[in-house]
C-alpha positions in Angstrom: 12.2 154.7 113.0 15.0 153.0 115.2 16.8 150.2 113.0 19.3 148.2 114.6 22.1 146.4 112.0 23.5 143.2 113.6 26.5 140.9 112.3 28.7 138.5 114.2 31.3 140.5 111.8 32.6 143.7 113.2 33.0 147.1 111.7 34.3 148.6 109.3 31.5 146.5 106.9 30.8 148.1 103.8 27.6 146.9 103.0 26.6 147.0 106.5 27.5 150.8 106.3 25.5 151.4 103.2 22.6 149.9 104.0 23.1 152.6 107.6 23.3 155.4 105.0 20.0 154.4 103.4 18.4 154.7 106.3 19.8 157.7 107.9 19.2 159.8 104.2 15.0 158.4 105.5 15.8 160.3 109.3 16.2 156.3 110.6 18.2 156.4 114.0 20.4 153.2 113.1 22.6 151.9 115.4 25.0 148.7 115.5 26.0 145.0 116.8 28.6 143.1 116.5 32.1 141.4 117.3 34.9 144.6 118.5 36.3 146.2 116.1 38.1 148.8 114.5 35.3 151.3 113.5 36.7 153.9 111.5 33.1 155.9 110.5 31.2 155.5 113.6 29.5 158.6 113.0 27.1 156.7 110.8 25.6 154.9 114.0 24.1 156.4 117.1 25.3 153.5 119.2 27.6 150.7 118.6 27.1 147.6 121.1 29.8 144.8 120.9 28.8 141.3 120.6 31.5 137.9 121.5 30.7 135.8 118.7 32.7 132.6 118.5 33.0 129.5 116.1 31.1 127.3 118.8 27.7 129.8 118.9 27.7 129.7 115.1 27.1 126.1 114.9 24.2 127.2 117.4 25.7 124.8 120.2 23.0 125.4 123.5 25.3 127.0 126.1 27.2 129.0 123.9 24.3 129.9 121.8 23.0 131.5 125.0 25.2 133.3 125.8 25.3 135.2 122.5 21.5 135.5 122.4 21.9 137.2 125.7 24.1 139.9 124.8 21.5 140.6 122.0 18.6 140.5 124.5 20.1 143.8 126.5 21.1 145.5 123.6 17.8 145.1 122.3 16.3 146.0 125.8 18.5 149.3 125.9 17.9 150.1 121.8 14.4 149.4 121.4 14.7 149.0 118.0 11.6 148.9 115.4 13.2 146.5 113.2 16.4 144.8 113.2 18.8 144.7 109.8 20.3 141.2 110.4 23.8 140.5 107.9 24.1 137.5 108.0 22.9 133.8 109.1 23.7 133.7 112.6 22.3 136.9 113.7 19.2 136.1 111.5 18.5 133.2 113.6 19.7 134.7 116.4 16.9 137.8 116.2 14.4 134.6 114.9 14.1 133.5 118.6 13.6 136.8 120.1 10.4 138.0 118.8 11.1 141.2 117.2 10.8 142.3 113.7 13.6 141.7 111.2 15.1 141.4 107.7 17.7 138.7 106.6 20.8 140.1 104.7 21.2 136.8 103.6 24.5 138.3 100.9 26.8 134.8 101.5 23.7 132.7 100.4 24.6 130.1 103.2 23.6 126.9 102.3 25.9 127.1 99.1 28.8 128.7 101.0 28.4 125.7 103.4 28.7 123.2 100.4 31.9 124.9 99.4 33.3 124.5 103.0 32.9 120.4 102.3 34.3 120.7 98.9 37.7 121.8 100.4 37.8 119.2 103.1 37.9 116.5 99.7 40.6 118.7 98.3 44.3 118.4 98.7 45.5 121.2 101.3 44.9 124.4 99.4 47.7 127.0 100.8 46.8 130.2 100.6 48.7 132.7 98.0 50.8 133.9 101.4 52.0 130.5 102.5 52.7 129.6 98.3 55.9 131.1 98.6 57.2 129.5 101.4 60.2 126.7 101.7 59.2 122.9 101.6 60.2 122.2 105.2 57.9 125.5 106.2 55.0 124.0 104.1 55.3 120.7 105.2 54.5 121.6 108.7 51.2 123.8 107.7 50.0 120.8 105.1 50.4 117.9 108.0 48.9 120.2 110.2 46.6 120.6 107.9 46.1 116.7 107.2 45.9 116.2 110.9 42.8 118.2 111.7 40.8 116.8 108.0 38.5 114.4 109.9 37.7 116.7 112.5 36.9 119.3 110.0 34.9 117.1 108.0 32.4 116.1 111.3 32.2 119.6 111.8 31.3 121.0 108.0 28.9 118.2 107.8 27.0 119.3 110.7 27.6 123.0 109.7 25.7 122.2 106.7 22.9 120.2 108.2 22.6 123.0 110.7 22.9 126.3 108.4 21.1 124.9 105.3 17.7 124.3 107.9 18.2 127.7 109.3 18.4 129.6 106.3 15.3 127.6 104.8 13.6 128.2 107.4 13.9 132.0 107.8 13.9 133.1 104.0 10.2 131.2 104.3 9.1 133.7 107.0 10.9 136.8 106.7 12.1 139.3 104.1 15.3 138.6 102.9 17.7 140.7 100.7 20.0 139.2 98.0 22.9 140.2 96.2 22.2 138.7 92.6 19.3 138.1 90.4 20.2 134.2 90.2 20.0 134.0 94.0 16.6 135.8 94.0 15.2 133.1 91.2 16.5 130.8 93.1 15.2 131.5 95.8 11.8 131.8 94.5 11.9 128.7 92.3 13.3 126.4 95.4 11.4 128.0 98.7 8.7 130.3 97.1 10.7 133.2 98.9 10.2 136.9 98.1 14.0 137.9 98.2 15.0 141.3 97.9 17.4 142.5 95.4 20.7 144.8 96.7 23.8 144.3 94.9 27.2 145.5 96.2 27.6 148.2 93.5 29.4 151.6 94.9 27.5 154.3 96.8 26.7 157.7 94.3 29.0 159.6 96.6 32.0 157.9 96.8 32.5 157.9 93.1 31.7 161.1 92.0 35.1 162.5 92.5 36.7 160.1 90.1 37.3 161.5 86.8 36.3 160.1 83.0 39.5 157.3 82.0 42.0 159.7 80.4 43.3 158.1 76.8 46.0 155.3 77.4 47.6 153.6 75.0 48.9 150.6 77.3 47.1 147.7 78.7 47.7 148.1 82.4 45.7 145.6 84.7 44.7 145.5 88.5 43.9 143.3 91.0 41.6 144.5 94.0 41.5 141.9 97.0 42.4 140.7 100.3 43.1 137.2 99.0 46.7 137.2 100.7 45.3 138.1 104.0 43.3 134.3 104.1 44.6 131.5 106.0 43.3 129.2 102.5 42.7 129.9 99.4 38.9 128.9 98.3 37.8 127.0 95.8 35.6 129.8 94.2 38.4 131.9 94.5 41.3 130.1 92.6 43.5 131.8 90.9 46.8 130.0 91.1 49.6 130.4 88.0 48.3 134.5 87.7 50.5 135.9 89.8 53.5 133.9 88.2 52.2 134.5 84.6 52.6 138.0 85.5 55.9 137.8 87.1 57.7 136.0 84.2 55.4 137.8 81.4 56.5 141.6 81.3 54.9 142.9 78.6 51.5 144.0 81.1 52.0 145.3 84.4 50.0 144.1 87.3 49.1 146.0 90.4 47.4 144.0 93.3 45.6 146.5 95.9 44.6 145.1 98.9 47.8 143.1 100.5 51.8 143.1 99.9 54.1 140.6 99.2 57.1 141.0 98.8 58.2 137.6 96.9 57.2 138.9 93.4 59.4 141.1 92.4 57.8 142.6 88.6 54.5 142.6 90.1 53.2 145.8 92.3 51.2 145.8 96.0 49.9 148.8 97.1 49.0 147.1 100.4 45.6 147.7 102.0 44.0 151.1 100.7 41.1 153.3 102.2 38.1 153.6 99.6 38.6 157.1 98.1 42.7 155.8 97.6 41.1 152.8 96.0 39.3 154.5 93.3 42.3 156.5 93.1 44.5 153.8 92.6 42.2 152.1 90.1 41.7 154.7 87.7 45.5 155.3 87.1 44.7 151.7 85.5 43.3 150.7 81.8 41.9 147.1 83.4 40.5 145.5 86.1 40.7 141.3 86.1 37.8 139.6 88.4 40.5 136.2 87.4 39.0 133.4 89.3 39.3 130.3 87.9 36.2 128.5 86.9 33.9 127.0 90.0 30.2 126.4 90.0 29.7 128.1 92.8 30.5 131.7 90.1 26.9 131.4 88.6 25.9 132.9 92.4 28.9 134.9 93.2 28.3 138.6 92.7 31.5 140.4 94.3 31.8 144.2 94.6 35.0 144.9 93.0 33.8 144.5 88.8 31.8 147.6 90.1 34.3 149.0 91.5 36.0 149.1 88.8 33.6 149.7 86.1 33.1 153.2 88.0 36.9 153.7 87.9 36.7 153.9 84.3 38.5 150.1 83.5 38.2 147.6 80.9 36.6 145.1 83.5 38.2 141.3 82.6 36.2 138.1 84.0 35.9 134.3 84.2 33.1 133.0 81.6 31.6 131.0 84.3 30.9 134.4 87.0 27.0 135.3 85.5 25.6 137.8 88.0 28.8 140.3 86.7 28.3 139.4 83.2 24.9 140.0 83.4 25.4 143.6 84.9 28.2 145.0 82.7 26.5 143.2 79.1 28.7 144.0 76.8 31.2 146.0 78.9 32.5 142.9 80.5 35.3 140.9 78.4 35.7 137.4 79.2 37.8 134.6 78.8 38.0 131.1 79.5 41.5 130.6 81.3 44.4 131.9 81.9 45.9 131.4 77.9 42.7 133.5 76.8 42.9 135.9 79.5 46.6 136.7 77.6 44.9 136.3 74.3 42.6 139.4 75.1 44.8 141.3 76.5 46.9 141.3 73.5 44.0 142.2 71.6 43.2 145.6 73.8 47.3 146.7 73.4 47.2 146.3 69.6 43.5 148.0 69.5 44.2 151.4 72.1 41.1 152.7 70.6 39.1 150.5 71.3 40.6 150.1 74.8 39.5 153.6 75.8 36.4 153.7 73.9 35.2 150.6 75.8 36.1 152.3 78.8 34.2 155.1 78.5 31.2 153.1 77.8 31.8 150.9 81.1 32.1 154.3 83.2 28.5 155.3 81.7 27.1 151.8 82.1 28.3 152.5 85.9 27.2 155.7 86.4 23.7 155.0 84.8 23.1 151.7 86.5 25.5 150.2 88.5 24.8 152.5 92.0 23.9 151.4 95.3 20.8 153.8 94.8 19.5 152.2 92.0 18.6 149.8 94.6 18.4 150.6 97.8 14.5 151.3 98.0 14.1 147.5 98.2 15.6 148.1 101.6 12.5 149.8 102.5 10.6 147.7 100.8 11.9 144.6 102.6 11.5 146.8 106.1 7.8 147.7 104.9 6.9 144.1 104.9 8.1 142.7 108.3 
């Protein structure tokens, strides 16, 4: 079978990747579309075609719309694909209007993300942890700038809403779609009497199977995996302002953030970005991984990768209260807390309890290993591909 994976993100994609490697361990010939890139395992895919998405197609505006869809329409000419992976909205929609078989990835669960773009436009300007360090004359510029272009945004996320929330109602009534949480999928099936598939963003088998049981440490040493410093703004889901500070002027845990580097803290660590087999690396020289976003209602949805990540890196994985899909995974491997006081408050209780730090570590690295793989769930790719 010929399965072609389309995003109007380019590679590398993890997930995109993953669901590639399903298919090729089937004898699939998969292939790829998407905006240019930088792909660093293209042996995965037979082809890779490049796609020129751009802000103006995504809000499905005629002429540019069009174009896009015409890009698509000799790739799919020249691939011949028997069904199309699309993952994400756009492409979704996109492949809707061509006539050819196809699952929605729908992993950003659209209509909610678009609410969460209008939530910011009623916000104060929300600087990103990069520009948070600079000087008030520096900031000034970025926040009127910011200010300047608030009504224009506003006109724009409204329509974005509108636009996305109608498409993605409209395709996870018709076609297969895959999810990344169990509240999304009941959702889902509550709201729109869907038939969602369920494919969390846990690890792939082999890219954890060379990282060794947590060794004994008597320390409470945490880690941060993220891009969060890369963003132009911080969002609201994704707050986590005072950590980094409470870190810096609190010495008594180290903090490592993988993922970016900034240099303006100068007791915290950055690694910068790391390669997935240094990431696990990097993790497991750790005792615990913090998911620290500060409460948003938007968590009882949100579903991220690295808890995971870190579970199979042998860590004491630390989360917001409010993020349900990863506190319903780990059970009772996941600590939480409430804020940022708590957060302190438990970590105080793992350094004066080493025992139990490494003994609840070991159980999270089991939990992982038993349940928390990509192949625990990646036959309801098939299953989704069986029913188009």
């Amino acid at each position: 079978m010929r399965v072609l994976h389309v995003s109007h993100e380019s590679l590398p994609d993890w997930r995109v990747e993953k669901s590639a490697i399903t298919g090729l361990k089937l004898g699939y010939r998969v292939s790829f579309a998407g905006k240019p890139g930088n792909n660093t395992n293209g042996t995965k895919f037979a082809n890779i075609y490049e796609i020129e998405w751009n802000s103006k197609a995504r809000l499905g505006i005629p002429y540019y719309w069009e174009r896009v869809k015409n890009q698509l329409k000799k790739i799919l000419k020249q691939e011949a694909p028997d069904i199309v992976h699309s993952h994400n909205l756009y492409s979704a929609k996109l492949i809707s209007e061509l006539g050819v078989p196809f699952v929605f990835d729908d992993h950003e669960y659209w209509s909610m993300s678009s609410k969460i773009l209008l939530e910011m436009d009623y916000q104060p300007f929300q600087s990103s942890i990069r520009t948070q360090k600079m000087g008030k004359s520096e900031m000034s510029k970025i926040t009127f700038k910011g200010r300047m272009s608030r009504i224009r945004r506003r006109l724009i996320d409204r329509y974005a809403i509108r636009i996305w929330t109608a498409w993605e109602k409209e395709l996870i009534s018709t076609t297969p779609v895959i999810v990344v949480s169990e509240t999304i999928a009941k959702d889902y099936e509550r709201q729109r009497n869907a038939r969602p598939f369920l494919v969390p963003n846990y690890p792939i088998r082999s890219e954890i199977e060379a990282v060794g049981s947590p060794t004994y440490q008597t320390s409470v040493d945490c880690i941060y995996s993220g891009g969060d410093g890369n963003d132009k703004v911080m969002y609201p889901q994704r707050q986590m302002d005072g950590l980094f500070e409470l870190f810096e002027n609190n010495k008594r845990y180290p903090l490592t953030i993988a993922g970016w580097s900034d240099p303006s803290f100068s007791n915290l660590r950055f690694v910068g970005f790391l390669s997935r087999p240094g990431m696990f690396d990097e993790m497991s020289r750790h005792t615990v991984g913090l998911l620290p976003w500060k409460k948003h209602w938007a968590h009882y949805y949100t579903n991220p990768n690295k808890p995971y990540e870190y579970a199979h890196a042998g860590l004491v994985v630390m989360c917001t209260s409010s993020i349900h899909p990863v506190i319903e995974s780990l059970q009772d491997c996941c600590v939480t807390f409430e804020d940022y006081p708590d957060l302190m408050k438990k970590l105080d209780y793992l350094q004066g309890h080493p025992e139990e730090l490494y003994n609840l570590r070991k159980r999270t690295r089991e939990l992982a290993r038993e349940k928390l793989t990509w192949e625990k769930h990646e036959d309801q790719i098939i299953s989704a591909y069986k029913c188009c």
